[in-house]
ZAVEXPA-771646 format. One line per field, with one value per residue (C-alpha): x, y, z; residue number from 1; residue in one letter. Coordinates in steps of 0.02 Angstrom, whole numbers, plus 50000, padded with zeros to 5 digits. Example, Ala and Ser with C-alpha at 12.3 -4.5 7.8 and 13.67 -1.06 7.14 Angstrom:
<atoms>
u	(50615, 50684)
v	(49775, 49947)
w	(50390, 50357)
resi	(1, 2)
resn	(a, s)
</atoms>
This chain:
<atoms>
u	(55980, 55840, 55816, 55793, 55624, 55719, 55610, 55667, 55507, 55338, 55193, 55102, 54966, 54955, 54766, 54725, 54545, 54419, 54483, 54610, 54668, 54835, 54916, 55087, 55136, 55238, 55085, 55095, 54947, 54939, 54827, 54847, 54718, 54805, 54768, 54842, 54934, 55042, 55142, 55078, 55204, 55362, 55484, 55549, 55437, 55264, 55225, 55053, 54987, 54855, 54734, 54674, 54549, 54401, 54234, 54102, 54014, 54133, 54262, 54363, 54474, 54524, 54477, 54543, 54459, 54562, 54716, 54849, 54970, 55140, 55301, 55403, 55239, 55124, 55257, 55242, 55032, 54952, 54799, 54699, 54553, 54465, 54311, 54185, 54038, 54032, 54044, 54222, 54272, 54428, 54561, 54680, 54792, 54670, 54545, 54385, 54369, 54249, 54100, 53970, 53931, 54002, 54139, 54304, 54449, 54628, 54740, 54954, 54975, 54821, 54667, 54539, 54377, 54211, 54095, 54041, 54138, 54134, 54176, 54029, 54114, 53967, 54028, 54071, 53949, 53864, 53970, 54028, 54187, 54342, 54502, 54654, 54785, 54935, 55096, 55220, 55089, 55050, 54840, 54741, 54584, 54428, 54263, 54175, 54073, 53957, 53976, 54120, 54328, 54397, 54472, 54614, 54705, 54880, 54944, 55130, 55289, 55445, 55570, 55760, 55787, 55707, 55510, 55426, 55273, 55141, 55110, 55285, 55471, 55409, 55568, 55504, 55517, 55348, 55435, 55511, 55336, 55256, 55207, 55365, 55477, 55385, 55403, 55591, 55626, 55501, 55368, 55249, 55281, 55134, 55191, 55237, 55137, 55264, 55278, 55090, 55015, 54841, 54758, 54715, 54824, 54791, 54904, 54944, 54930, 54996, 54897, 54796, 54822, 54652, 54651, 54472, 54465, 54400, 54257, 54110, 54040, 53873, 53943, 54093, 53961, 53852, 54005, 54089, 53906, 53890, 54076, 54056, 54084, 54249, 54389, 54537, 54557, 54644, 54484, 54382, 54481, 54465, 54299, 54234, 54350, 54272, 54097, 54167, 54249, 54098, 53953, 53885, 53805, 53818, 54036, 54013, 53952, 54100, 54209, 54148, 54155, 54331, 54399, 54349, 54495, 54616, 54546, 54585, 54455, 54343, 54467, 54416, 54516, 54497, 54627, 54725, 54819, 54919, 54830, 54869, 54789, 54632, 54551, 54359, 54393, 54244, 54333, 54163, 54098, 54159, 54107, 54220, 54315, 54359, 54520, 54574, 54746, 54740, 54869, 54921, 55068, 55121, 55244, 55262, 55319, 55364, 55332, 55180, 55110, 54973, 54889, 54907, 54781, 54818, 54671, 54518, 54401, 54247, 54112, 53932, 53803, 53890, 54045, 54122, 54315, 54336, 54340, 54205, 54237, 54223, 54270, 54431, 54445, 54580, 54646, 54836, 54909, 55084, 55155, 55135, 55296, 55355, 55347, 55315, 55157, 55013, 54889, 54732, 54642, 54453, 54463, 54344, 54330, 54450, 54397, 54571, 54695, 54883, 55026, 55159, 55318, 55482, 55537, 55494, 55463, 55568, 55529, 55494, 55507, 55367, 55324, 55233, 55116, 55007, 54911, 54825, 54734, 54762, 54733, 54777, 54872, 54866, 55039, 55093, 55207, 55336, 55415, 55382, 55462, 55362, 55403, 55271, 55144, 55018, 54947, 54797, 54675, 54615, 54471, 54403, 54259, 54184, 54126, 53966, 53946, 53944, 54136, 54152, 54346, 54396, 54564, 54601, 54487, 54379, 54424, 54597, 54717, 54783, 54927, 55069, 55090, 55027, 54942, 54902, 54858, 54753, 54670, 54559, 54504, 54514, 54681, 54799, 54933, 55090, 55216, 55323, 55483, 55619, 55762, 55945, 56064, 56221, 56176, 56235, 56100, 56103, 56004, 55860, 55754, 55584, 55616, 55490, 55591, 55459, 55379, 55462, 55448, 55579, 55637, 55684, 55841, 55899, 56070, 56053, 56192, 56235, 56374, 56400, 56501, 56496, 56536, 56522, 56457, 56292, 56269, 56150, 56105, 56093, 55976, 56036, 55911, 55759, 55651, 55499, 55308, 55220, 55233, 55238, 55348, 55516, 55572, 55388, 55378, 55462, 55466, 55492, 55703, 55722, 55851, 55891, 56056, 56106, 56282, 56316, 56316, 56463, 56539, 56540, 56518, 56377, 56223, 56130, 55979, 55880, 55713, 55715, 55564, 55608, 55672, 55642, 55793, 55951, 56103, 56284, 56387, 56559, 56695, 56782, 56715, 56680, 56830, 56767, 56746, 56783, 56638, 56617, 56518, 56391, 56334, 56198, 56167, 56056, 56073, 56037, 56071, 56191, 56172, 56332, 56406, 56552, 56619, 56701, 56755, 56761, 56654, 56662, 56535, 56401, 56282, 56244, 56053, 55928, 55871, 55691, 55683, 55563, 55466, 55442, 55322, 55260, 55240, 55375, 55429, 55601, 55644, 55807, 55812, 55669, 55567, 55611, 55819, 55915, 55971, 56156, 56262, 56311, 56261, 56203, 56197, 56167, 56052, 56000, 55895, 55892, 55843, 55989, 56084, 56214, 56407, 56476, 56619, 56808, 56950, 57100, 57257)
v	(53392, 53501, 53599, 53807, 53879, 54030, 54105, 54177, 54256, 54314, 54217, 54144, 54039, 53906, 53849, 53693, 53666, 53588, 53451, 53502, 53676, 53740, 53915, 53887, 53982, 54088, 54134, 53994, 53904, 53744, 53587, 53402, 53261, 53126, 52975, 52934, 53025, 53178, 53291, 53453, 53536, 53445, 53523, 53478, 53600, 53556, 53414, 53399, 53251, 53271, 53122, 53130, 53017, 53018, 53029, 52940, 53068, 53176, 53041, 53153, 53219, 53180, 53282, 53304, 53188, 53215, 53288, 53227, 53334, 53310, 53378, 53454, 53590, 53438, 53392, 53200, 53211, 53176, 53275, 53177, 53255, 53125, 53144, 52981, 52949, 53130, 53189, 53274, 53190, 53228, 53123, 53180, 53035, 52920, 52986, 53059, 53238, 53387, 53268, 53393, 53553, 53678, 53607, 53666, 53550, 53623, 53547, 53616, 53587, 53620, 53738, 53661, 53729, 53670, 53806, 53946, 54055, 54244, 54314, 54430, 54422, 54367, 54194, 54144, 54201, 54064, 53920, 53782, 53752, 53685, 53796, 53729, 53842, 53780, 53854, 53961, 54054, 53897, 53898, 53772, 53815, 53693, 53737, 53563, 53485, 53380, 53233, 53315, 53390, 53461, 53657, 53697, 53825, 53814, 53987, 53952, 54078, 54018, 53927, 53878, 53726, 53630, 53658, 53584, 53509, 53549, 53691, 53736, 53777, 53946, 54033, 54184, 54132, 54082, 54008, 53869, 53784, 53760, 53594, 53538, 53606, 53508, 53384, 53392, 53380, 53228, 53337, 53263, 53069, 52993, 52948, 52756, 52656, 52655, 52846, 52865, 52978, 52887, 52748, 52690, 52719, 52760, 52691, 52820, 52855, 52970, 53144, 53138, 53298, 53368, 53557, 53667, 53594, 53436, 53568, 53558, 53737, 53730, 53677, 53809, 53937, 53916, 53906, 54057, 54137, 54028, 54100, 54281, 54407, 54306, 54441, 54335, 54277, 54099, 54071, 54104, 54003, 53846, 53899, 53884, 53701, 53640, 53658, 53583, 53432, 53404, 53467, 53512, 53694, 53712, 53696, 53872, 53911, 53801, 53888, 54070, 54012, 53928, 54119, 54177, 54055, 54172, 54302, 54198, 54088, 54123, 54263, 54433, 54529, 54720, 54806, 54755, 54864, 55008, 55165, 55311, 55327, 55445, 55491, 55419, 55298, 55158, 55000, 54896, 54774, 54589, 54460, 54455, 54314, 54273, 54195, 54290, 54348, 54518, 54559, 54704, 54796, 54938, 55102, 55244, 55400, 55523, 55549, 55674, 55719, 55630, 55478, 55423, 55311, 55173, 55032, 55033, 54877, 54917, 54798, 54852, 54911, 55064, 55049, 55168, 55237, 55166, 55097, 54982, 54789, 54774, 54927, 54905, 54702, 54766, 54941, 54998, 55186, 55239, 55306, 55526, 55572, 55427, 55281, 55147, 55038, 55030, 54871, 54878, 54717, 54697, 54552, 54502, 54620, 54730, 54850, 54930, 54770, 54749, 54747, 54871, 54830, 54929, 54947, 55104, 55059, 55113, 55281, 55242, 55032, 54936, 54800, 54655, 54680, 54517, 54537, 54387, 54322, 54130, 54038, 54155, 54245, 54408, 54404, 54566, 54493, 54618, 54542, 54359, 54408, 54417, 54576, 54590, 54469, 54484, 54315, 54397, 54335, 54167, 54247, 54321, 54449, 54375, 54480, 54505, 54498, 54676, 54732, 54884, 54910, 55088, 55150, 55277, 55307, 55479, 55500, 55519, 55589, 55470, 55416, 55475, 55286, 55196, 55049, 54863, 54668, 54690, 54533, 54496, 54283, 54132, 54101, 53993, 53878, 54003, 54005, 53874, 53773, 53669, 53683, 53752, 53626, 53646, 53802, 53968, 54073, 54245, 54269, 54383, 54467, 54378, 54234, 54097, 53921, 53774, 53692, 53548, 53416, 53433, 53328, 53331, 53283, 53335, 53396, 53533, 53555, 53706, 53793, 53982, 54122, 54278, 54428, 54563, 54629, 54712, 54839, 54751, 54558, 54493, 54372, 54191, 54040, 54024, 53888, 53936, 53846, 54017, 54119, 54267, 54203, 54295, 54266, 54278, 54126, 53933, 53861, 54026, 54005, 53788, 53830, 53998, 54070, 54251, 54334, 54475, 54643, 54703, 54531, 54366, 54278, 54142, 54189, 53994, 54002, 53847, 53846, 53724, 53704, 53845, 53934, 54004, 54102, 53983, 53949, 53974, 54066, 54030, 54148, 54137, 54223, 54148, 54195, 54308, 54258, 54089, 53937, 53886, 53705, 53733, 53614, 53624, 53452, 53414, 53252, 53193, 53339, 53430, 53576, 53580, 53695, 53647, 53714, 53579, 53430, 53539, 53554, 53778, 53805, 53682, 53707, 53562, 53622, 53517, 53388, 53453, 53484, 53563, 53422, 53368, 53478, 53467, 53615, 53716, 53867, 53902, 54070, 54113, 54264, 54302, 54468, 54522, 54569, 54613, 54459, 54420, 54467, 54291, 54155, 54002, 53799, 53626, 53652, 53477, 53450, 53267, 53180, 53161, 52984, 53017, 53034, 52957, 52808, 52831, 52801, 52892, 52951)
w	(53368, 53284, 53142, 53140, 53073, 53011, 52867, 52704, 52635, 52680, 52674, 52538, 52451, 52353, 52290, 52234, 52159, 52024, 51940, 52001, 51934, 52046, 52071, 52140, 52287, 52150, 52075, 51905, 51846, 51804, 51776, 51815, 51787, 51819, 51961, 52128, 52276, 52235, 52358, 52354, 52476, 52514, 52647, 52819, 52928, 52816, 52690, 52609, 52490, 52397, 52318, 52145, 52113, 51940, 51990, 51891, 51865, 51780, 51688, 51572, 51729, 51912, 52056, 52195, 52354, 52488, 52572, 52693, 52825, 52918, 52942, 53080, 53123, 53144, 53285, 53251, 53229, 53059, 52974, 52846, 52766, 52659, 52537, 52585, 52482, 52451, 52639, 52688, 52846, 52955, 53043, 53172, 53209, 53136, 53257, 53155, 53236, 53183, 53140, 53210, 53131, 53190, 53293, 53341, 53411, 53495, 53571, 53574, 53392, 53302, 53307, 53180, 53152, 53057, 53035, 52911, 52864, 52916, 52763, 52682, 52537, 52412, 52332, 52488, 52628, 52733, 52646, 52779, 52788, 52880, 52930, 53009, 53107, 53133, 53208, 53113, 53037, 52934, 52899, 52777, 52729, 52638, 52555, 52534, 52397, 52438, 52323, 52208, 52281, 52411, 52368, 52466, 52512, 52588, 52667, 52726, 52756, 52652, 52746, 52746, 52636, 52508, 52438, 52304, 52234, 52127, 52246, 52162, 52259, 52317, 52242, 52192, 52023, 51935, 51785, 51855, 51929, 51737, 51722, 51608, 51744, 51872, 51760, 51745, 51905, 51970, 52060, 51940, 51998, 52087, 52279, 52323, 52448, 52559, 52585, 52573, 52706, 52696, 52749, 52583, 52450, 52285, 52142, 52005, 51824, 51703, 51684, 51528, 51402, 51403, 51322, 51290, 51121, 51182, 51238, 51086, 51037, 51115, 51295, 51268, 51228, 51394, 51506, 51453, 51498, 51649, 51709, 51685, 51831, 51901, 51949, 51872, 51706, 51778, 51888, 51731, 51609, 51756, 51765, 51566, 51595, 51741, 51646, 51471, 51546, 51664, 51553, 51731, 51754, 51949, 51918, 51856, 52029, 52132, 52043, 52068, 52276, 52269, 52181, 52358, 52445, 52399, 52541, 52656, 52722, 52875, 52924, 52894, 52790, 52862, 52749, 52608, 52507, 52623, 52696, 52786, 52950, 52972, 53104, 53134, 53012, 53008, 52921, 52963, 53091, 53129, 53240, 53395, 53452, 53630, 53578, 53423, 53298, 53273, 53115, 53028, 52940, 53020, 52953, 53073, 52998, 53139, 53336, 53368, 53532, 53652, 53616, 53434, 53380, 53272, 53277, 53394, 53390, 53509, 53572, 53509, 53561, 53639, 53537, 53668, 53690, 53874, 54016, 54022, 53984, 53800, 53758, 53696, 53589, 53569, 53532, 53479, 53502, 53501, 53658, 53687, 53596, 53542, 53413, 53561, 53564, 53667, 53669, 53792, 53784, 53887, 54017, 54133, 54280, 54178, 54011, 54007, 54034, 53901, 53875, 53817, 53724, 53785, 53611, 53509, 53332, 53195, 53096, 52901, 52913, 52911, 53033, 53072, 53223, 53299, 53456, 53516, 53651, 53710, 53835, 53997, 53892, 53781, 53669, 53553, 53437, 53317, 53165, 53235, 53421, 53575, 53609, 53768, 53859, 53983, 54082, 54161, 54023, 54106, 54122, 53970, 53893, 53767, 53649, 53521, 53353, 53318, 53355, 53278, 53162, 53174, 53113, 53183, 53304, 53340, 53519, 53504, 53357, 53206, 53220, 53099, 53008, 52857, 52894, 52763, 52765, 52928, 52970, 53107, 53153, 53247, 53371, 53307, 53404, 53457, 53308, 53374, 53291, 53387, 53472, 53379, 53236, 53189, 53093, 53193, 53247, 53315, 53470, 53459, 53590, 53607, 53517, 53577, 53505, 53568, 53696, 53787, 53918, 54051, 54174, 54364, 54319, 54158, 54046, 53922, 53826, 53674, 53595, 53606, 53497, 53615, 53464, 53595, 53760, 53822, 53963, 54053, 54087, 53921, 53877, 53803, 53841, 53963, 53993, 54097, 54141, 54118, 53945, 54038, 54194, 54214, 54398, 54487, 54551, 54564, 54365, 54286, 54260, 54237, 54171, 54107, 54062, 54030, 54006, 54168, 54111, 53999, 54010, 53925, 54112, 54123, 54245, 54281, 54361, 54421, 54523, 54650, 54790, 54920, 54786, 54636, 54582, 54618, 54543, 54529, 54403, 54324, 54382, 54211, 54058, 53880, 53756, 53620, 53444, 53504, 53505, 53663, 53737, 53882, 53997, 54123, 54221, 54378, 54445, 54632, 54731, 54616, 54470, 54371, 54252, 54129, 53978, 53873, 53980, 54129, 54287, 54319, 54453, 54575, 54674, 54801, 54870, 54739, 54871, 54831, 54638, 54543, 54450, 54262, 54159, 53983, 53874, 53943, 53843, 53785, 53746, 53666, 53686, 53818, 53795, 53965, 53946, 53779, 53687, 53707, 53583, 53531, 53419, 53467, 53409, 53433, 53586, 53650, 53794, 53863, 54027, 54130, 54127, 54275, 54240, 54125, 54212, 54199, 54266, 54342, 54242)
resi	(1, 2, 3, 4, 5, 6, 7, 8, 9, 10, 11, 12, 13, 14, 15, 16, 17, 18, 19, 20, 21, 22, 23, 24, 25, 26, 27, 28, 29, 30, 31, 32, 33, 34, 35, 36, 37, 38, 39, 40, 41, 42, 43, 44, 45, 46, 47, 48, 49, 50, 51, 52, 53, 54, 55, 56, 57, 58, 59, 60, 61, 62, 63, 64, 65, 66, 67, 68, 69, 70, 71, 72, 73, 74, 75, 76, 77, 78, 79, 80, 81, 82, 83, 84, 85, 86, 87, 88, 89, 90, 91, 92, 93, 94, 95, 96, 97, 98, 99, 100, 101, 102, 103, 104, 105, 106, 107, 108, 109, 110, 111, 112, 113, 114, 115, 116, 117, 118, 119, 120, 121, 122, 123, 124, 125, 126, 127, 128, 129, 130, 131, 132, 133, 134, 135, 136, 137, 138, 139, 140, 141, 142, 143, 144, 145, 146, 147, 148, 149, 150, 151, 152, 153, 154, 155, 156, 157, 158, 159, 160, 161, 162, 163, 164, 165, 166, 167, 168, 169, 170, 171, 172, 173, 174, 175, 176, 177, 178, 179, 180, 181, 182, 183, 184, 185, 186, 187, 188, 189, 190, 191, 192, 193, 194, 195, 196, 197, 198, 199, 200, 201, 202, 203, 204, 205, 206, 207, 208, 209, 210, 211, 212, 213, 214, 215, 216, 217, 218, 219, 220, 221, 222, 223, 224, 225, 226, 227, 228, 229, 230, 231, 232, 233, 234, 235, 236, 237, 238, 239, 240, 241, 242, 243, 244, 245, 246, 247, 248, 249, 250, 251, 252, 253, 254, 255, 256, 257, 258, 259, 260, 261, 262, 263, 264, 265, 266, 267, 268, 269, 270, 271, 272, 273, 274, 275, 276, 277, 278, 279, 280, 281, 282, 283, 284, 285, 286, 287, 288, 289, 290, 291, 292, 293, 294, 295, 296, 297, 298, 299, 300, 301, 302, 303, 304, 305, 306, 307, 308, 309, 310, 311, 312, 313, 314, 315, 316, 317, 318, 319, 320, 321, 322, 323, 324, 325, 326, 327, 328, 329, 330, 331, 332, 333, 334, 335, 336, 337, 338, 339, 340, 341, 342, 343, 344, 345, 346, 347, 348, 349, 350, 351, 352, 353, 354, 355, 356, 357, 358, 359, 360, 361, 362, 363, 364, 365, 366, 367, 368, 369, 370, 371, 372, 373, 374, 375, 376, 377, 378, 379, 380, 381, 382, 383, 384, 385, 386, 387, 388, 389, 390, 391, 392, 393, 394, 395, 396, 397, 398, 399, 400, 401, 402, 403, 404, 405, 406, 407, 408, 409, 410, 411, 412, 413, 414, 415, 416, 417, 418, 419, 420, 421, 422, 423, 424, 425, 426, 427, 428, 429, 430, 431, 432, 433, 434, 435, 436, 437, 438, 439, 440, 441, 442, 443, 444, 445, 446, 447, 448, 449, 450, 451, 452, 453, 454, 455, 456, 457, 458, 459, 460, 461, 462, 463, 464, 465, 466, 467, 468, 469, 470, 471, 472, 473, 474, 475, 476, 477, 478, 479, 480, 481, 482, 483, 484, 485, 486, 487, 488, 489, 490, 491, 492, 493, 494, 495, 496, 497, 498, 499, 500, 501, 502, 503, 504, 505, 506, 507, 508, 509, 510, 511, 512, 513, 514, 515, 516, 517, 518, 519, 520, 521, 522, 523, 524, 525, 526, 527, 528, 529, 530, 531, 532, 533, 534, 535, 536, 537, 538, 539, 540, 541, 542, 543, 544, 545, 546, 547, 548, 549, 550, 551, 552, 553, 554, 555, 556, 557, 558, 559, 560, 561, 562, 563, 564, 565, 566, 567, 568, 569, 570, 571, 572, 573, 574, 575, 576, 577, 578, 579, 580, 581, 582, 583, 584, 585, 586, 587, 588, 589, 590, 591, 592, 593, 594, 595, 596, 597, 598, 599, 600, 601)
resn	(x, x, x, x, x, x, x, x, x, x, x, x, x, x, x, x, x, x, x, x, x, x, x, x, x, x, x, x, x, x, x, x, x, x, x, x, x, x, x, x, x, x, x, x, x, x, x, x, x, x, x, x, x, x, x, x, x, x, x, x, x, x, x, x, x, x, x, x, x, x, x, x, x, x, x, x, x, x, x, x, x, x, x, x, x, x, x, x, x, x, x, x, x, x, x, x, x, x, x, x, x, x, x, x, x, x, x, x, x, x, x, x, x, x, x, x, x, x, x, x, x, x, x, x, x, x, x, x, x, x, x, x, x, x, x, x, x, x, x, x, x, x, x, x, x, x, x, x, x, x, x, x, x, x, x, x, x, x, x, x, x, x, x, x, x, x, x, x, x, x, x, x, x, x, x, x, x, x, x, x, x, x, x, x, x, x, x, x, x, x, x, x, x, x, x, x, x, x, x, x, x, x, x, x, x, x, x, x, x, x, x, x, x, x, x, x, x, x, x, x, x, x, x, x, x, x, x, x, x, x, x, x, x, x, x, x, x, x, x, x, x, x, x, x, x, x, x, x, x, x, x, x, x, x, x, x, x, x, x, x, x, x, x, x, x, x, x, x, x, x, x, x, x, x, x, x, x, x, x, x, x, x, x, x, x, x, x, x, x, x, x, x, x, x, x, x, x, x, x, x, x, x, x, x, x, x, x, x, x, x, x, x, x, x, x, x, x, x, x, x, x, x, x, x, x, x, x, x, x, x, x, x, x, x, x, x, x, x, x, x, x, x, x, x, x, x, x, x, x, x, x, x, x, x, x, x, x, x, x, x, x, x, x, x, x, x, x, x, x, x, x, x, x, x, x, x, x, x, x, x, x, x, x, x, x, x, x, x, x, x, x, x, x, x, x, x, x, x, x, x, x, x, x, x, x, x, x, x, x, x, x, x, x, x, x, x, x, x, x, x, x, x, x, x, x, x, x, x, x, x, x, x, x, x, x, x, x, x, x, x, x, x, x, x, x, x, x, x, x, x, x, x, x, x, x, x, x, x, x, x, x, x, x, x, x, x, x, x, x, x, x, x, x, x, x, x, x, x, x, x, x, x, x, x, x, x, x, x, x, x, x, x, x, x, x, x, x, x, x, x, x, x, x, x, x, x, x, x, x, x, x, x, x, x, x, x, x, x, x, x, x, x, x, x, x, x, x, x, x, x, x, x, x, x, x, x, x, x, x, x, x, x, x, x, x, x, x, x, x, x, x, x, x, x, x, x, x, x, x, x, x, x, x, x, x, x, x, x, x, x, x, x, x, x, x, x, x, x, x, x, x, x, x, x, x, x, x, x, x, x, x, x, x, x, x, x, x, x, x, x, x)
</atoms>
């Protein structure tokens, strides 16, 4: 069995820079000069390690020369970033990727991209960097030095279970991430050889205790000149350090560029702090993206009528309302009367294409809204749930570098909502975790779990709680080969499961060739309140359905199976039927072994 990726606590960033200066995701700052390999983020879902090394040119502190990343998002791959002879260069599974500039490598873990960043922001415009998008909204983000650290960034949601690091135990609680309370608790200990995430480990030493007095008055004098005009008195303070300790001018300057991590690197940030939507409102131009995360919080305050609009980007030169490809990268109103969404996306061949969730969106709560497009698909995400999806974008407009940001727009009326944290960059892998533990988990509409190899023949197996009933076919677990594949087509149900309406009965449906909606069903509801053990097996010819130990339903017609896949999806709920009242654990999917041998009683 698996873990949950249940969050507990919206995302973050921890910063890691100079030699090296750290704010914990908490928001405490601390310094640490010592040598060797340190964990920077320790949990199950992400662990980072970073290397500390001195250079020669600057021998009163370490810096920090590299960076290595695992854990349960990384999905068994490993991410080494390593500083050689003063040129960053980047591993993926010891492979070097990224090596020309710019480059971009993907694959169905990691979206990684070497290139400058698109920020206008000015101590940060035109600098090269290297971004990495991973899934759960998980992003790490380097400006390099040529000859001197890598910066970091490390942008993460908080999770179940245990954090720490120097990057702190993202708590909420700044005070416990000061260096004596890393201390206390072993954060601070260098990491063994024999849980070292690089290829060359790096034995450790004790961090010296270096303060600005070591600093002599002259070379105090020209840094705190050297570091004026820095927005935060931490970035300053590392700032004046950085040039005491190194006696080098141009630190001023590194320092000044690494303040503009905190923006988010090479994604532009199109609103931060809340506003109330206007109408005609010019928010600026950005360079569009053919595969792209739009993001922004979203607070409707009442139902008006017509259109409402909420954000309009619009290819240039025109920059026109519709219908013409490009016209709409993409645009969101709320439904005539209504707080319901509606996302137009441009497509090739199409300039009004989307998506519309069923959902209306609650009055006076603010959500998370992500639209993306990926792959052949266009996704609009609420609160972390798929809530519609569209797989008509295998062909896609590609867009200039003028895309004009209006919110609202001046064709239609505002909208009656507050909008905030609007971001607009590069696609990242779909926010993916595993399948279910032991840990009860209430089903939720639109929950996308992972992506799975099946098997022709295979046994999945789960336990089930039913706490109530829903009036129509309620939603439990779906596998499918297509995102956006409910019951089109053969591999869109392999398996899925639902509850009949206003009953606890199992629905099992299992494509086969010749047919892509078969099945049988158990007579015999679940008992409510009561856990429950499924069983779905297909082996030779037969699907089987037990609960416990015994065999409730067959169906003898899988002569011609559907065949193995990788990266199928698993839904549980799927965005297509209300979730099932129930809670669900210890989901297992294996490849089928036969029956087990026994003997009569």
């Amino acid at each position: 069995t698996t873990t949950t990726t249940t969050t507990t606590g919206a995302r973050k960033t921890c910063l890691a820079w100079g030699d090296p200066h750290l704010e914990s995701f908490d928001g405490q700052k601390l310094n640490y000069y010592g040598i060797g390999e340190f964990w920077l983020v320790r949990s199950h879902m992400l662990s980072v390690q970073g290397r500390y090394e001195i250079n020669p040119k600057w021998p009163k502190a370490s810096v920090m020369t590299g960076f290595a990343v695992a854990g349960a998002a990384m999905r068994g791959h490993r991410l080494v970033v390593d500083n050689d002879n003063g040129d960053a260069k980047v591993y993926y599974d010891g492979t070097e990727i990224l090596q020309a500039f710019p480059s971009t490598f993907t694959d169905d873990v990691m979206t990684a991209r070497h290139e400058m960043s698109v920020t206008d922001h000015k101590r940060a415009h035109k600098q090269q960097g290297l971004l990495f998008l991973l899934p759960n909204d998980i992003t790490l983000a380097v400006l390099r030095y040529t000859g001197k650290y890598t910066d970091l960034t490390i942008s993460m949601p908080r999770w179940e279970g245990n954090v720490d690091g120097h990057c702190g135990n993202f708590n909420g609680n700044a005070k416990d991430d000061t260096t004596d309370a890393l201390f206390g608790r072993g954060v601070l200990d260098p990491v063994h050889s024999d849980v070292s995430m690089f290829a060359h480990h790096v034995e450790g030493t004790a961090s010296p205790a270096l303060s600005i007095n070591d600093c002599d008055e002259e070379t105090r004098d020209r840094a705190e000149i050297l570091c004026q005009g820095l927005d935060s008195e931490p970035h300053r303070e590392a700032c004046i350090f950085d040039v005491c300790m190194t006696s080098d001018d141009l630190m001023a300057g590194d320092d000044k560029e690494s303040e503009e991590l905190e923006e988010g690197f090479m994604v532009q940030r199109l609103i931060s702090e809340d506003q109330r939507l206007q109408k005609g409102t010019h928010l600026g131009m950005v360079e569009g993206l053919a595969e792209f995360e739009l993001s922004l919080d979203l607070t409707v305050h009442s139902a008006q009528p017509g259109w409402r609009s909420i954000v309009h980007l619009t290819d240039g030169p025109a920059h026109k309302n519709c219908c013409e490809e490009g016209d709409r990268v993409p645009a969101l109103w709320l439904h005539p009367g209504n707080s319901r969404l509606h996302v137009r996306m441009s497509r090739a061949g199409s300039g009004n294409s989307g998506c519309d969730p069923k959902e209306e969106l609650p009055f006076g709560q603010k959500v998370a809204i992500r639209v993306r497009v990926q792959g052949a698909y266009m996704l609009v995400f609420i609160n972390d749930k798929v809530a519609c999806v569209s797989g008509a974008y295998g062909d896609k407009f590609v867009p200039s570098k003028r895309v004009a940001v209006l919110a609202a727009d001046p064709w239609y009326e505002a909208a009656d909502a507050t909008i905030g944290q609007m971001w607009y960059g590069p696609v990242r892998p779909l926010p993916l975790g595993e399948l279910l533990d032991e840990q009860e988990v209430g089903l939720e509409k639109g929950t996308l779990l992972t992506r799975i190899q099946t098997f022709e023949e295979f046994e999945f197996k789960f336990d089930i709680r039913p706490r109530g009933r829903v009036d129509g076919w309620a939603s439990i677990v779906h596998f499918t080969h297509d995102l956006a594949g409910n019951a089109a087509k053969e591999g869109d149900r392999i398996p899925a499961l639902w509850f009949h309406p206003k009953s606890t009965r199992l629905h099992v449906r299992m494509s086969r060739r010749g047919s892509k909606n078969d099945g049988c069903d158990p007579k015999e509801e679940l008992p409510m309140g009561v856990t429950s053990t499924v069983t779905v097996k297909l082996h030779s010819d037969m699907l089987t359905v037990m609960l416990g130990n015994r065999v409730v339903c067959t169906q003898s017609k899988y002569e011609d199976k559907f065949p193995a896949l990788e990266n199928v999806y698993v839904y549980a709920g799927d965005p297509w039927y209300e979730a099932a009242d129930a809670l669900v654990s210890n989901m297992v999917y294996a490849k089928d072994t036969g029956f087990p041998d026994g003997s009569l009683i």
